[in-house]
C-alpha positions in Angstrom: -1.9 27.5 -22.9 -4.9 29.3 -21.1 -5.0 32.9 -20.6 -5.0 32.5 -17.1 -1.6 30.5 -17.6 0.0 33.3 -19.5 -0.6 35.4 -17.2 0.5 33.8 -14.4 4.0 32.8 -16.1 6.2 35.6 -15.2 5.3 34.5 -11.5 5.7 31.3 -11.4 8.7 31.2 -9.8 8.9 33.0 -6.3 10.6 29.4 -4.8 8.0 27.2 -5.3 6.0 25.6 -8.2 3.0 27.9 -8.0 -0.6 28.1 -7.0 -2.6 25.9 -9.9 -5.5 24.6 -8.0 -9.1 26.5 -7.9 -8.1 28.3 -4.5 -5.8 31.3 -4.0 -3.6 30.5 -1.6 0.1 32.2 -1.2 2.8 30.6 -1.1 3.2 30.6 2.9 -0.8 28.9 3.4 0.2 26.2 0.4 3.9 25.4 2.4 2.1 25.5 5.9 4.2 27.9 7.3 2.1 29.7 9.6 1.1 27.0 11.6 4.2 24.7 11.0 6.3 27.4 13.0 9.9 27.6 13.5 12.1 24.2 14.2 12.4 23.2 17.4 16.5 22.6 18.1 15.5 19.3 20.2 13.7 18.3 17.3 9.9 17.9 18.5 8.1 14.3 19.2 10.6 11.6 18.8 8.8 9.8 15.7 10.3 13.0 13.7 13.7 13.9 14.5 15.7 12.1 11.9 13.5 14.0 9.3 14.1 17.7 10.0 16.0 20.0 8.1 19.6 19.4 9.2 21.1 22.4 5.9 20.2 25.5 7.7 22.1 29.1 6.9 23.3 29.3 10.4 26.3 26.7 10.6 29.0 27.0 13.8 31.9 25.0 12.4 33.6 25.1 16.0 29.8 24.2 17.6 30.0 21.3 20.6 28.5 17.6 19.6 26.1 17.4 21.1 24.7 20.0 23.9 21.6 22.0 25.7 18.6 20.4 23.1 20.9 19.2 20.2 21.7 16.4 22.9 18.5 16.2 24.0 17.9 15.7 20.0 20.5 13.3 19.7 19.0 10.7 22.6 15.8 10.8 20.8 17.4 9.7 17.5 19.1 7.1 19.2 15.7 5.7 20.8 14.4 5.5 17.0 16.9 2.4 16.1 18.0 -0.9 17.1 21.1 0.1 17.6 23.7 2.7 17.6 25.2 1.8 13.8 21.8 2.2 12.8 21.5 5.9 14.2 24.5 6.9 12.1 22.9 8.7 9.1 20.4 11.0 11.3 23.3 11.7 13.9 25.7 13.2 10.7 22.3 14.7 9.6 22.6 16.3 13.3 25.9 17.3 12.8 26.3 18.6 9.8 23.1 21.3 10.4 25.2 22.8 13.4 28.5 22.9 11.6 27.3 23.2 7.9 29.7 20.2 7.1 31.0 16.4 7.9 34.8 17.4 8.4 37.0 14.6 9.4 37.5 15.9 13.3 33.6 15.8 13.5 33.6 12.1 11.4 36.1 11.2 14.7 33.8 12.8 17.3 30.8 10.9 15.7 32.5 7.8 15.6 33.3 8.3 19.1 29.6 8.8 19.9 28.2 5.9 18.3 31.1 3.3 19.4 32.1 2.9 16.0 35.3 2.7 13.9 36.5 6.2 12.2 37.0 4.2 9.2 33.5 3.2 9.6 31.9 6.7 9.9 34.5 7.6 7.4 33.4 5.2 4.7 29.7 6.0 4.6 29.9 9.8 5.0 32.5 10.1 2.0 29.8 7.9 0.1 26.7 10.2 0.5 27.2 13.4 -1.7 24.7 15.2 0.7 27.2 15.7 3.4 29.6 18.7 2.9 32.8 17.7 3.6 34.2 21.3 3.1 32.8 24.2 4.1 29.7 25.7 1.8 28.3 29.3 1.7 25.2 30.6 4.0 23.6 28.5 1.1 24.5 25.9 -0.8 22.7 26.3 -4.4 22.0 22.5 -5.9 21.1 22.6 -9.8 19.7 19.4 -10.9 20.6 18.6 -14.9 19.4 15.0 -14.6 17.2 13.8 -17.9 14.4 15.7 -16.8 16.4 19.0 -15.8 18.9 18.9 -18.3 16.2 18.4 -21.4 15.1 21.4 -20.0 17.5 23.9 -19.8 19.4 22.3 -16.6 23.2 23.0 -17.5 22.0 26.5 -18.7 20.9 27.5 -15.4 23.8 25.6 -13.9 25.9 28.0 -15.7 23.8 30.8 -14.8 24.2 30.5 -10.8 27.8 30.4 -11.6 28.1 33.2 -13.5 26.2 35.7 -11.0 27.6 34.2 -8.4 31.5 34.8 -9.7 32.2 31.2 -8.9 33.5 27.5 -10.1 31.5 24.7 -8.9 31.7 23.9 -5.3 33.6 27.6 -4.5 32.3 30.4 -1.8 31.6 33.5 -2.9 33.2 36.3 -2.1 30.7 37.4 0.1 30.3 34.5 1.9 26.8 33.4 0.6 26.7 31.3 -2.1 28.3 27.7 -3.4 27.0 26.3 -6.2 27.1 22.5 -7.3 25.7 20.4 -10.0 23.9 17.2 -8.5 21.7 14.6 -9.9 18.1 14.3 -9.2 16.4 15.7 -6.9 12.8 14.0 -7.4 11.5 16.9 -8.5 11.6 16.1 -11.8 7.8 17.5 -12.6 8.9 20.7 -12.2 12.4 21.2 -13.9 14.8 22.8 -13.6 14.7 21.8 -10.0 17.2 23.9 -7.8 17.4 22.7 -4.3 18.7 25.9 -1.9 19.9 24.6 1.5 16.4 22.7 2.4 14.6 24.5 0.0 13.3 23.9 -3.1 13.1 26.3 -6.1 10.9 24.8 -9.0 10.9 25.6 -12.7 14.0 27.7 -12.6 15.2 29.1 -16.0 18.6 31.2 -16.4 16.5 34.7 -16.6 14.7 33.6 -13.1 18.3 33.3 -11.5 19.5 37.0 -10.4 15.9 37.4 -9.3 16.5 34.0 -6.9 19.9 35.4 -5.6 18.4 38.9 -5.0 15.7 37.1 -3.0 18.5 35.2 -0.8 20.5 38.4 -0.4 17.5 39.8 0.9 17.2 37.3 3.5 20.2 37.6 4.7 20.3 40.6 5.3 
């Protein structure tokens, strides 16, 4: 390891995998974020909408299906597909961002939407762990301890995020911030362990590096 490396160590994880190439850059130029600007609730140009974010920190459990720009949003993901069934995994993608999870009332109102069965709706959202189907903190911590994460370190840091969080797997904390769950990969595994923090991801996460990553969140949401 260079000296350069060493020295950059201690920083290497501020939510993100680090500047390694021959420009400095911070991390807001290297994720775009200044000219990517905020997300649009109607979801932009039609070719993108069932790619955005849909795990956000703001979640309205008693929020409508869909109005304003979310249904706006919603007509645009229906244009994308052949046909309604089709539109099914965007659409709880749409609703789980405003609600912050799949309940079964809003598997019904989907359901509804589409023309399908609730059994339908039913069977593929229980079958996708990334749908909530109880309610999750303002975020929802994901520790990775697949191969690549567990070789290193993964259930350590799983245990760590439990630990300062004062929590069992899948709880809220008691402020209202934080549940934490073990998942498999997140195909990120050239940076382990791989933490993946509502749509964010933290890279090369150790145990030492996690009050630092829940003072960080604490600061934002405050």
């Amino acid at each position: 390891m260079s000296d350069e490396t060493t020295e950059r160590a201690p920083f290497r994880n501020p939510g993100w995998a680090g500047n390694t190439g021959e420009f400095e850059l911070s991390e807001d130029e290297v994720r775009g974020r200044s000219y990517v600007g905020e997300h649009a609730p109607e979801g932009g140009h039609p070719s993108r909408v069932p790619t955005v974010p849909y795990m956000l920190p703001e979640k309205d459990p008693e929020a409508p299906l869909f109005e304003g720009p979310y249904a706006e949003r919603f007509e645009k993901i229906l244009s994308r597909y052949p046909n309604r069934r089709a539109a099914l995994l965007p659409t709880l993608n749409l609703a789980q961002e405003l609600r912050g999870r799949v309940s079964p009332e809003t598997m019904a109102e989907v359901a509804q939407l589409l023309g399908l069965s609730d059994a339908y709706v039913r069977g593929v959202a229980t079958f996708y762990t990334m749908y909530n189907k109880r309610p999750v903190g303002r975020y929802l911590i994901q520790v990775c301890t697949n191969v690549s994460c567990n070789l290193c370190g993964g259930d350590e840091v799983l245990a760590a995020f439990l630990e300062h969080t004062g929590t069992e797997a899948g709880e809220i904390s008691d402020d209202g911030l934080f549940t934490v769950m073990e998942v498999e990969c997140l195909a990120a595994c050239g940076f382990p362990t791989a933490v993946q923090i509502n749509s964010r991801y933290f890279e090369n996460v150790t145990p030492d590096d996690v009050p630092a990553v829940l003072d960080r969140l604490r600061e934002e949401a405050s």
